[in-house]
C-alpha positions in Angstrom: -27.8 5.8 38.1 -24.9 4.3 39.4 -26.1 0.7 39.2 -26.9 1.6 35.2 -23.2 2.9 34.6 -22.2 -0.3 35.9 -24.1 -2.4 33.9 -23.1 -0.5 30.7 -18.9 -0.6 31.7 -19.9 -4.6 32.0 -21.2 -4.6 28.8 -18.7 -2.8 27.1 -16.3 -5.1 29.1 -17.9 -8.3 27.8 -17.7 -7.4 24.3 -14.1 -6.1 24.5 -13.6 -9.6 25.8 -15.4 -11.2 22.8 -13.6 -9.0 20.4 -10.1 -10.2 22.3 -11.2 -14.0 21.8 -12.2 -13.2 18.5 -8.8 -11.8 17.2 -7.1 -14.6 19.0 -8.6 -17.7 17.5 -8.8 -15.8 13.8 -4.4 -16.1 14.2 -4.7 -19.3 15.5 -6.9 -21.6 13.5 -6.1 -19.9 10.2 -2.5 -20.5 9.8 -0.3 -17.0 8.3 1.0 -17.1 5.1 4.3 -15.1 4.9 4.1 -12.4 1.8 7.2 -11.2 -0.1 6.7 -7.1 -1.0 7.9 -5.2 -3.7 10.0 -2.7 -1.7 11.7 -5.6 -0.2 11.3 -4.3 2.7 13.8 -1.7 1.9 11.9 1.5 2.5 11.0 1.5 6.4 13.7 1.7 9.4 16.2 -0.9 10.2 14.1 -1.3 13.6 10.4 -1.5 11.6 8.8 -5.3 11.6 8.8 -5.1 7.2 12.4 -4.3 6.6 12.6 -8.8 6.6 10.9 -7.4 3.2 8.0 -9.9 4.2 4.7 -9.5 6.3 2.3 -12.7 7.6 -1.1 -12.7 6.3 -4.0 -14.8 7.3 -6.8 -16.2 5.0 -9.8 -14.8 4.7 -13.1 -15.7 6.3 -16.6 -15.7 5.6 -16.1 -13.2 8.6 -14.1 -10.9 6.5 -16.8 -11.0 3.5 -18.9 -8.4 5.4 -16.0 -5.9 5.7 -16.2 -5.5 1.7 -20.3 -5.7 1.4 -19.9 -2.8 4.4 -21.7 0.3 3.0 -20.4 2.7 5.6 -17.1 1.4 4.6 -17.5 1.4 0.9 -18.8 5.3 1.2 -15.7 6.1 2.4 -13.7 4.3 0.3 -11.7 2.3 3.1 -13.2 -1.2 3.0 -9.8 -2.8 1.2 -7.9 -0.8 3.8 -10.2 -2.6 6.9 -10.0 -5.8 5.5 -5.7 -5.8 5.0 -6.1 -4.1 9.2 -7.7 -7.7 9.8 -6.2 -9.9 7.8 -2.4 -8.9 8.7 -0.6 -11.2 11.6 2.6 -9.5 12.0 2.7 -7.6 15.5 3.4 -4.0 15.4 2.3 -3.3 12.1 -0.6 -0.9 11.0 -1.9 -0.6 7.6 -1.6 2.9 7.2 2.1 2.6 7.9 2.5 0.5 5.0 3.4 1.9 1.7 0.6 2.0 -1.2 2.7 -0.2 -3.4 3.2 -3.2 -0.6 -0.5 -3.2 0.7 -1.3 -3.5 -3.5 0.8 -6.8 -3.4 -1.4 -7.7 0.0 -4.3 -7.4 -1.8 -3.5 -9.3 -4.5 -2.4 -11.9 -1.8 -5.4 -11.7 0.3 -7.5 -12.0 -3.1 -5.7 -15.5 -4.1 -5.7 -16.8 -0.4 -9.8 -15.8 -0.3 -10.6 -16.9 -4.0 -8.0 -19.0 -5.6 -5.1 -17.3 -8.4 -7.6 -17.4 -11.0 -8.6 -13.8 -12.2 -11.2 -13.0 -15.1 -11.6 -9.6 -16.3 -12.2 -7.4 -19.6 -9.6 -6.2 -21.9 -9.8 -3.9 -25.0 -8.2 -4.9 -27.8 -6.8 -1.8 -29.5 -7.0 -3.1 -33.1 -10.2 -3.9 -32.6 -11.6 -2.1 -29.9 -13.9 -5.1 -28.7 -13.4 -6.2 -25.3 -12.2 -9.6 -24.4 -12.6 -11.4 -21.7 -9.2 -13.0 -20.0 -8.5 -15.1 -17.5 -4.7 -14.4 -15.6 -3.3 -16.1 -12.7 -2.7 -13.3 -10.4 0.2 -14.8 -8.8 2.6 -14.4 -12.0 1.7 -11.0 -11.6 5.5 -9.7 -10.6 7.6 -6.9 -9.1 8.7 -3.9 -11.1 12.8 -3.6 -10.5 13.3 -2.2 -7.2 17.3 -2.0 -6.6 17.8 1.8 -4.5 20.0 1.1 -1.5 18.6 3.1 1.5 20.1 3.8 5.0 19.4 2.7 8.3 16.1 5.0 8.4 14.9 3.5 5.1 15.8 6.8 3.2 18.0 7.5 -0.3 19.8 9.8 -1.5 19.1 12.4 -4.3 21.8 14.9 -6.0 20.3 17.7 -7.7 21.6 19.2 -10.4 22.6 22.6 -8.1 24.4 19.8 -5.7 22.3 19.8 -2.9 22.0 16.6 -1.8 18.6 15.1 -0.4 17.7 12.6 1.3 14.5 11.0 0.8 11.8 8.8 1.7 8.8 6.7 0.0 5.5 7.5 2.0 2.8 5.3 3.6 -0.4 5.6 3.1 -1.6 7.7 5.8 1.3 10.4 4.9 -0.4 10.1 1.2 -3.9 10.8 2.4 -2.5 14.3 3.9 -1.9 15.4 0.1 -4.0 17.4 -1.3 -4.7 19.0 -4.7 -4.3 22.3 -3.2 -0.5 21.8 -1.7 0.4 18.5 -3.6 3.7 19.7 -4.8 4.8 21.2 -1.4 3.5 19.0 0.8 4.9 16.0 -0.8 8.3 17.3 -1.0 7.5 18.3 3.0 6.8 14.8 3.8 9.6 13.1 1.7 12.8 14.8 1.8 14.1 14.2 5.6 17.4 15.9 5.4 19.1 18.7 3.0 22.9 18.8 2.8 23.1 16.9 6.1 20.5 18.9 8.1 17.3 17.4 9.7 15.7 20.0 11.1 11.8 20.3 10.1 11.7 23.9 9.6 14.8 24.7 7.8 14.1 21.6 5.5 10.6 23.5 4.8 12.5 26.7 4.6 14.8 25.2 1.8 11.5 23.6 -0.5 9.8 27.5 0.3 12.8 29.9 -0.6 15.5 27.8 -2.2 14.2 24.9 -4.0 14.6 25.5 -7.6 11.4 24.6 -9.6 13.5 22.8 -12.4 15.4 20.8 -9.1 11.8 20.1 -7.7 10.6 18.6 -11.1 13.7 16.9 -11.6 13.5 15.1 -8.3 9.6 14.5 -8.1 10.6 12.6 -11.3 13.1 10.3 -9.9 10.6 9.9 -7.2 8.2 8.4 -9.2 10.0 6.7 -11.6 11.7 4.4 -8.7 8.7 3.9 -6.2 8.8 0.0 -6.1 5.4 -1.3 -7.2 3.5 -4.6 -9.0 4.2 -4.9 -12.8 0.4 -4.3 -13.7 0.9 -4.0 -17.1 0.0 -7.3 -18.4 0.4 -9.0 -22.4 -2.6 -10.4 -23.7 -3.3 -12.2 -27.3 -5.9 -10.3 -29.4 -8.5 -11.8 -31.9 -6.0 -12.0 -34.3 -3.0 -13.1 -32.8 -1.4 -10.4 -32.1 -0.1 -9.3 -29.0 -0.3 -6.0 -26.8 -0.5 -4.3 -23.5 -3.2 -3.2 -20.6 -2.8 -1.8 -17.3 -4.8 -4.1 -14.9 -6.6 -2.2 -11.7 -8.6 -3.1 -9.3 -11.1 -2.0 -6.7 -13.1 -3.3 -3.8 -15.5 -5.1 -6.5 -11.7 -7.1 -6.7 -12.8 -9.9 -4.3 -16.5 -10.4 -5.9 -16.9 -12.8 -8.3 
């Protein structure tokens, strides 16, 4: 029994091994490509490894093709979170730590570094309400205006209008995923305000969102929230049939990186 549990940590040791080599020629034969984000970096600590407002990227492999044909992973919805895990170079940086809007600019990275800048994809024109097929270059796709100034812990501030003063923080993805429809409002305000008229502590910051957060203050805020949450300028101009010009949102899932 003993000589089988030995066998099977040597196994295991071996292909921690090959996984090790693996990561470590992946960095070094593909070279990183360095990736401005649209928070500018601005949103995480003065001590976190994105407050250069950069991260390093690496192209993408045939290797990294199977992460978004992976069923298991396209089940659970996570295969364009697995492939920016492998595909990111700087050190100390998890991809559930980043913020929604600066792993959207990584996958539009990743997706021009993989398959070139050219995009095709279907548009409705409203005055005609046919679709049209467009090409864009995905790297014109820009920033929307991002120009909050945050403090050492990557926090603003927020006056209400009863003069309690908040400060606030954008969330990462993983804090995101903890929202759901059942506490969205609560938890949200939970997991973004970080200190209320100079006090930090947890539990009387929950206190004050339970018992003295007014409802208009609340809706007030949530709405400045959104409205400055730094982000890609998705909302493209195309030409119709007819000259005329107009607007559409562009979006994009895992089917992104298939031709």
């Amino acid at each position: 029994m003993s000589r089988m549990t030995d066998r099977l940590s040597d196994n295991q040791k071996i292909i921690e091994l090959a996984k090790q080599d693996y990561e470590s020629k992946r960095h070094t034969k593909t070279p990183p490509n360095i990736v401005p984000i649209p928070s500018k970096g601005l949103i995480y600590p003065e001590t976190h490894p994105l407050r250069s407002g950069t991260i390093e990227m690496r192209y993408m492999t045939a290797y990294d093709e199977d992460i978004l044909s992976n069923s298991t992973y396209l089940k659970q919805g996570v295969a364009l979170e697995k492939l920016l895990d492998a595909l990111i170079v700087t050190t100390g940086v998890s991809v559930e730590d980043i913020a929604w809007c600066d792993q959207e600019a990584m996958l539009v990275s990743a997706r021009i570094f993989g398959y070139g800048d050219d995009y095709k994809l279907m548009v409705t024109d409203p005055n005609t309400k046919k679709g049209i097929e467009k090409t864009i270059q995905l790297s014109k796709i820009g920033f929307l205006p991002f120009d909050l100034q945050p403090n050492e812990h990557g926090e603003f501030e927020y006056t209400t209008k009863s003069d309690d003063v908040l400060k606030f923080r954008f969330l990462n993805s993983k804090q995101i995923k903890s929202i759901s429809q059942e506490n969205s409002v609560s938890k949200l305000l939970e997991l973004a305000i970080r200190e209320v008229n100079g006090n930090r502590d947890v539990n009387d910051i929950k206190d004050f969102i339970k018992y003295e957060f007014r409802a208009i203050d609340s809706k007030q805020f949530r709405d400045y929230f959104l409205k400055n949450i730094p982000g890609m300028d998705f909302d493209l101009t195309f030409e119709g049939e007819d000259g005329s010009t107009f607007k559409s949102r562009f979006q994009f899932g895992s089917d992104f990186f298939w031709f």
